[in-house]
C-alpha positions in Angstrom: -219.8 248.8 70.8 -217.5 251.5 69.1 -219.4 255.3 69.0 -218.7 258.7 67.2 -216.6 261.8 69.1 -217.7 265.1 67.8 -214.9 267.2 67.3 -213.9 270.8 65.3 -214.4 274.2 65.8 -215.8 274.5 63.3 -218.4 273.2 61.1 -218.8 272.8 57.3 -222.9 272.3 56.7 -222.7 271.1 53.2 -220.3 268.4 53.6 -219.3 265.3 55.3 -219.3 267.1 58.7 -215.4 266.1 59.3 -213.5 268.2 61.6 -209.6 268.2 62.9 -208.2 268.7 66.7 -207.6 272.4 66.9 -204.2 272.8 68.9 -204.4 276.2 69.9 -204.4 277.0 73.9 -207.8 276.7 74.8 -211.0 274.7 74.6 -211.9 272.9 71.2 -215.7 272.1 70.7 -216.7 269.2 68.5 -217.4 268.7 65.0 -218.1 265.6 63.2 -214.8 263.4 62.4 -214.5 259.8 60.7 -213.9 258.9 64.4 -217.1 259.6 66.6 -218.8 258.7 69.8 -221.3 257.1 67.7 -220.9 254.6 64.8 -223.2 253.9 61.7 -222.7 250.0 63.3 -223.8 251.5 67.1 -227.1 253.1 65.0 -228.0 250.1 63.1 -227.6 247.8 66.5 -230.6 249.7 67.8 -233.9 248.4 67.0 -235.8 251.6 68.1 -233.3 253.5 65.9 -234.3 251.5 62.7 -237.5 251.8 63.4 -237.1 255.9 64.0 -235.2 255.5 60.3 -237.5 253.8 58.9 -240.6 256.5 60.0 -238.2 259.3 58.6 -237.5 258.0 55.8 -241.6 257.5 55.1 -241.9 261.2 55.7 -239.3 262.2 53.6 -241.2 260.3 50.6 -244.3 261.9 51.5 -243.5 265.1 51.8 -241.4 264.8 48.3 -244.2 263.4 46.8 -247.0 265.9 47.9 -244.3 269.0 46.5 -244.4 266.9 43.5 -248.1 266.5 42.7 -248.4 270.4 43.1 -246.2 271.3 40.8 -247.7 268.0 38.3 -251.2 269.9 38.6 -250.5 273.2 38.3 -248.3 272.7 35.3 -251.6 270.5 34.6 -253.7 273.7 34.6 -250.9 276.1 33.0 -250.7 273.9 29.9 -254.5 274.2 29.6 -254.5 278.2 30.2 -251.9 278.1 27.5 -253.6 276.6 24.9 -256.8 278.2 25.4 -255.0 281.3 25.5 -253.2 281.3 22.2 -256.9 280.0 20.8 -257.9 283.1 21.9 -255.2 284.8 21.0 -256.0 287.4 23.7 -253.1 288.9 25.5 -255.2 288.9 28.8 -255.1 284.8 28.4 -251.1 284.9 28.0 -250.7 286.8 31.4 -252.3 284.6 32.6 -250.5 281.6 31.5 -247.2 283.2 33.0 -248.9 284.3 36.2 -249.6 280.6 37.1 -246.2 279.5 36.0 -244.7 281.5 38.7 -247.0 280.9 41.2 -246.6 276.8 40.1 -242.7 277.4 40.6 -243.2 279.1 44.0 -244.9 277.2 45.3 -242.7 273.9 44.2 -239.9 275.3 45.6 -241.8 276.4 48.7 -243.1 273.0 49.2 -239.8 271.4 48.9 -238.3 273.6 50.8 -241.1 272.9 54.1 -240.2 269.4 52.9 -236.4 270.0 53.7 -237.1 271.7 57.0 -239.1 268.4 58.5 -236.6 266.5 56.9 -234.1 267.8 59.0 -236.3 267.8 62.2 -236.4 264.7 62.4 -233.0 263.6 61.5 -232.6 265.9 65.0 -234.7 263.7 66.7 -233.1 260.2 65.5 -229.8 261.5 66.2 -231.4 262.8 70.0 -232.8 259.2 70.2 -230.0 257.2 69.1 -227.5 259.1 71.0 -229.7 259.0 74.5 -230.2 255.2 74.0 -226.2 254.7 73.7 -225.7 256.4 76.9 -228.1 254.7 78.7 -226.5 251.2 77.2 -223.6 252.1 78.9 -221.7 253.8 75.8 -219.5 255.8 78.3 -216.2 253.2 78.0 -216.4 253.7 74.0 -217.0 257.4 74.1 -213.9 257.6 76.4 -211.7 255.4 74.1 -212.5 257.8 71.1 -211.9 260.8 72.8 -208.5 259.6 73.7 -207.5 259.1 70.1 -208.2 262.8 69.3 -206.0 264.1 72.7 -202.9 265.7 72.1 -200.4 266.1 74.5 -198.8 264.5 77.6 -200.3 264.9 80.6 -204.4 263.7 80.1 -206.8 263.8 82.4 -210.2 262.8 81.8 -213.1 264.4 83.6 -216.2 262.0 84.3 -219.4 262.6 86.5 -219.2 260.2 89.5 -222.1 257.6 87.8 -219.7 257.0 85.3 -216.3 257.2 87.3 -216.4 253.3 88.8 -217.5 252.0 85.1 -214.5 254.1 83.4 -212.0 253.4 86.1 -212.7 249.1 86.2 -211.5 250.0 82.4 -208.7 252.3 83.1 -205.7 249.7 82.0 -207.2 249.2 78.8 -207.5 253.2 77.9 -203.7 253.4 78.8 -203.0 250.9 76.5 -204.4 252.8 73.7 -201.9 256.1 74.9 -198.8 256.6 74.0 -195.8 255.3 76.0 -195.0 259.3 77.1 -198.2 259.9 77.6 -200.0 259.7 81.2 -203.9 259.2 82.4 -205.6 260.5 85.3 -209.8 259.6 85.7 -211.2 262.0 87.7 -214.5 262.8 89.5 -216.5 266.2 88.4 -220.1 266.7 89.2 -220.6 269.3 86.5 -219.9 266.7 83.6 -222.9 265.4 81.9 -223.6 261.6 82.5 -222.7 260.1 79.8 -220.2 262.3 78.2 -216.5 263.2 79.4 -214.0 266.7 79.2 -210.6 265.5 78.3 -207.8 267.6 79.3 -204.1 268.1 78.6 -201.7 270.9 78.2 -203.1 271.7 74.7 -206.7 271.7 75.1 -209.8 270.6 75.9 -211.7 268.2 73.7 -215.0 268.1 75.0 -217.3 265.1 74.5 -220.7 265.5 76.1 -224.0 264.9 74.3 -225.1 268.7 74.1 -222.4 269.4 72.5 -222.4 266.8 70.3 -226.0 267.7 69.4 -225.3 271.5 69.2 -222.8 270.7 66.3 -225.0 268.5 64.6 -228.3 271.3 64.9 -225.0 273.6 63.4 -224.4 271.3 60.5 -227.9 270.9 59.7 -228.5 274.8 59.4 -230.9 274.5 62.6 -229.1 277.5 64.7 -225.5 278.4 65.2 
């Protein structure tokens, strides 16, 4: 099972939420790269994720189509003020005509734009979902294995909390085969890591791949708070 690191300082909200290893001195939070702790293959393995999808999805059409059938019925009623109002020919009738035209557009766009909002909310809570269940499958050997291809430098040392130390460590040969030949690996224990996520050190920086910051970067991608 392969999963998606976060990485980037920063993070573009209207794109394809890609994001490069910073090498400046210093710590360098998490975007979201082609590489990542988790996979599109890692989402659709999850059978609890599908069927979070497949609710959203419903939502989505919902909400779409009740934003639609406001702005079908008022333009409904602002055709029919129209006509009667150039019947009558009466100036008061044409205001009126234009008054409910606005009011139709506001609230079109206001619906769409409450539709956009839950939209979003729960795209929050599939990725909370789907990201939880990886770590409790065990997801911390792949996450590890990703971070390592974004670490730059020589001297690495990965920081784990002890629940995941044993698991990481019974696959500490096959992470150094993934390093370069100059490079060197260290696993060690640190109680202040999240389960299920991993700091990874080395005289550049610090690429940090724990799940809230993964999920902060996604919330910042989204628009849903900085």
């Amino acid at each position: 099972m392969m999963a998606h690191i976060i990485k980037g300082n920063d993070v573009d909200p209207m794109a394809t939420l890609t994001g490069d290893l910073k090498r400046p001195q210093g710590t360098v939070s998490t975007g979201l790269p082609p590489r990542g702790v988790i996979k599109r293959e890692v989402l659709s393995a999850t059978g609890e994720a599908e069927r979070i999808l497949n609710q959203a999805k419903k939502e989505a059409a919902h909400l779409i189509h009740q934003a639609q059938e406001v702005l079908k019925g008022a333009l409904k009623h602002v055709e029919s003020e129209r006509a009667a109002g150039y019947e009558r020919g009466h100036q008061e009738g044409l205001s009126q005509v234009t008054e409910l035209m606005t009011k139709a557009r506001y609230e079109y766009e206001k619906s769409l734009q409450e539709a956009e909002g839950d939209i979003v909310a729960l795209v929050m809570q599939i990725a909370e979902k789907i990201i939880g269940n990886a770590i409790e499958q065990g997801a911390i050997v792949d996450i590890v294995k990703q971070a390592l291809q974004g670490a730059v430098g020589h001297k690495i040392i990965v920081r784990l909390h002890p629940d995941d130390l044993m698991r990481v460590r019974s696959h500490e040969a096959e992470l150094k085969n993934k390093l370069d030949h100059q490079q060197t690996l260290q696993l060690r224990e640190d109680e202040s890591v999240i389960p299920g996520g991993c700091l990874i050190e080395t005289e550049v920086g610090t690429i940090d791949a724990q799940l809230p910051t993964q999920l902060a970067a996604i919330k910042k991608a989204l628009g849903l708070g900085s």
